[in-house]
Structure formats: C-alpha cells, structure tokens
N, C-alpha and C positions, 0 to 999 in steps of 0.2 A: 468480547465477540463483536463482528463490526458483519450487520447485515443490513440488506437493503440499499438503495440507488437514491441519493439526491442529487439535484441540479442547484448548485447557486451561481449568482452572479459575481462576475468580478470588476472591482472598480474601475478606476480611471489611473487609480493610485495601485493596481496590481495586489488589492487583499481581497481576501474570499473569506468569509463565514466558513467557518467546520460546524458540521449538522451535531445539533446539540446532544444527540446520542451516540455520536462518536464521540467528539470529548468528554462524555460519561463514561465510555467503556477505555478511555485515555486514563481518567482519574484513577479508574476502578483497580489500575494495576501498579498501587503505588508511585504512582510516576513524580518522577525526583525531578524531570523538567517536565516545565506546563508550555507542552508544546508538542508538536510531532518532528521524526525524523521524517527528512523525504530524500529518496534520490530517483532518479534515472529507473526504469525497469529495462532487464536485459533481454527482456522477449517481446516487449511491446511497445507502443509509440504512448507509454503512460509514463506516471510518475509509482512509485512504493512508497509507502506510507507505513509506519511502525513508531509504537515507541519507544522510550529508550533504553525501556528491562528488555525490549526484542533484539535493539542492537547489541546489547551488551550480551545475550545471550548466543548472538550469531559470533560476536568477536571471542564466547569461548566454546563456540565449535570449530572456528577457524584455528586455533589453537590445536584441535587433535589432526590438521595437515601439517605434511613438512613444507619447512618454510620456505622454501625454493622452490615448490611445485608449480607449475600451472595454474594447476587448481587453486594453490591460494594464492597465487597474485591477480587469478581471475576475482574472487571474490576478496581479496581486500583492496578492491576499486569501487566495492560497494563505499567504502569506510570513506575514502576519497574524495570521490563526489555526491556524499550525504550528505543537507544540511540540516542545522536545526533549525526549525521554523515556532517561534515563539505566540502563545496567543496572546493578542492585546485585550482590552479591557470587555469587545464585544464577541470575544472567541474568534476574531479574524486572524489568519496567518496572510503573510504579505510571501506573493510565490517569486522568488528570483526569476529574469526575464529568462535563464539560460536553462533552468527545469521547464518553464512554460513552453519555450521554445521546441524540446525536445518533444513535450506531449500533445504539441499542437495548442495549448490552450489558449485564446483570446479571451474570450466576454463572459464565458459563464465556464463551470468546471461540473464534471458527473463525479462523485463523492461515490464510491462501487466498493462496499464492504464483501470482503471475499472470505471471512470467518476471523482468523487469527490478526488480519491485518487488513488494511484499505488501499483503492488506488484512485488515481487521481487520473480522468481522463478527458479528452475534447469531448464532449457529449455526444457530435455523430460519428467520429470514429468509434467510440464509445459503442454507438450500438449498431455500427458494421461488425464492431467483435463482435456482438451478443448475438445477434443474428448468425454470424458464423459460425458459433459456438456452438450454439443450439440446434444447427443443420450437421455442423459434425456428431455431437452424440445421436441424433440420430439415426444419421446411416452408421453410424458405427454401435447402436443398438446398448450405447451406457447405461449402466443401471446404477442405485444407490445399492450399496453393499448393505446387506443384511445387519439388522441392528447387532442382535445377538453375538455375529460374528464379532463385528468393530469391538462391541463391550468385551470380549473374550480379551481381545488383544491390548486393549487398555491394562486390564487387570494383571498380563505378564510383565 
C-alpha cells in the first residue's frame, strides 16, 4: 500500500530518492527486481509507478483481450514505454530525461501514493490536480462507500 505525499529532490545527475516507505511496501510484495516500473500516465501530465508483480499481473489481464482490439494495443503501450528504473545503493532511481519530460519534472518530484500503486509528479502541477480534485468531489458531493458494503464485496 503506497500512502501519503513526499517531495524530493532531484539531482544534477537526474536521480531521486524513493521515500523509504515506498520502497518498503516495493520489498513487501516479493519483488524479483529491486526497483520500480515507471511509465507515462494516460490521463495525466504524471509518471505510474508499479512493481513488477503489478506489471506482470496487468500483462495477464491483457491476455483476457483479443489481440487485435483497440483496447489491447491501447494498453500494451503501457508495456512499451515502461521502463525499469533500478535502485542504487541510496534507494535512488535515475528518471530518464523523456519520462521527466513528459511529467514536467525538473528539480524535485511529488512521490503521491494512490493506494495500490504510486505516481510521480512536478509538485505544483501536482497540487493544481489535488486542488482540482478536491473541488470536484465536492461539487460532485463524493462519499467513501460504506465499509460494510466494500467488505461484502471483497468476500464474493
């Protein structure tokens, strides 16, 4: 589980610390490489962040499309322009110019643990989403769903 918001810095040399409790909850799920995937996200000016039981487990749900759809040649552009991003010896990942590029990142990166997975973003677009976020659920009057409920539907 990847919660909460860090800011770090990025070097000169284009690496970034991963917040030491993300790469905990990295270890935490066997992870066969010591490292995270990253690619591109398709809805925002961010990066995705996953590891590599996640991609593995997206390349076998891509598995139950046919293989000439839309749909999976949309998403197997995830697979594409994913890279893996290794940690060195201080848990730094070095971000390729052409992801940073994409999420705007310069000098420091916003680390946004979104439950299952994390994103990587510029820190003030960063929090133009979250500000925008936050003014949609409320005109739109979002609620958490009832525990009860959720647990119900877990158990089928």
């Amino acid at each position: 589980m990847f919660l909460s918001t860090y800011v770090n810095k990025v070097d000169r040399k284009g690496r970034v610390s991963v917040p030491a409790t993300f790469r905990a909850s990295l270890a935490a799920e066997t992870q066969r490489f010591p490292g995270v995937i990253v690619f591109p996200s398709y809805k925002y000016p961010a990066l995705e962040a996953n590891s590599i039981e996640w991609m593995e487990e997206l390349a076998r749900r891509l598995d139950t499309l046919d293989k000439f759809s839309d749909e999976h040649e949309n998403l197997e552009m995830l697979f594409a322009s994913s890279r893996e991003l290794p940690f060195d010896s201080e848990g730094r990942i070095m971000l390729p110019p052409e992801l940073a590029e994409h999420a705007g990142i310069t000098d420091a990166v916003a680390f946004v643990g979104v439950g299952r997975n994390f994103q990587l973003w510029s820190p003030p677009r960063f929090a133009d989403h979250a500000a925008n976020l936050r003014e949609r659920a409320r005109q739109q009057g979002t609620r958490i769903p009832a525990f009860a409920a959720a647990l119900d539907r877990r158990r089928e």
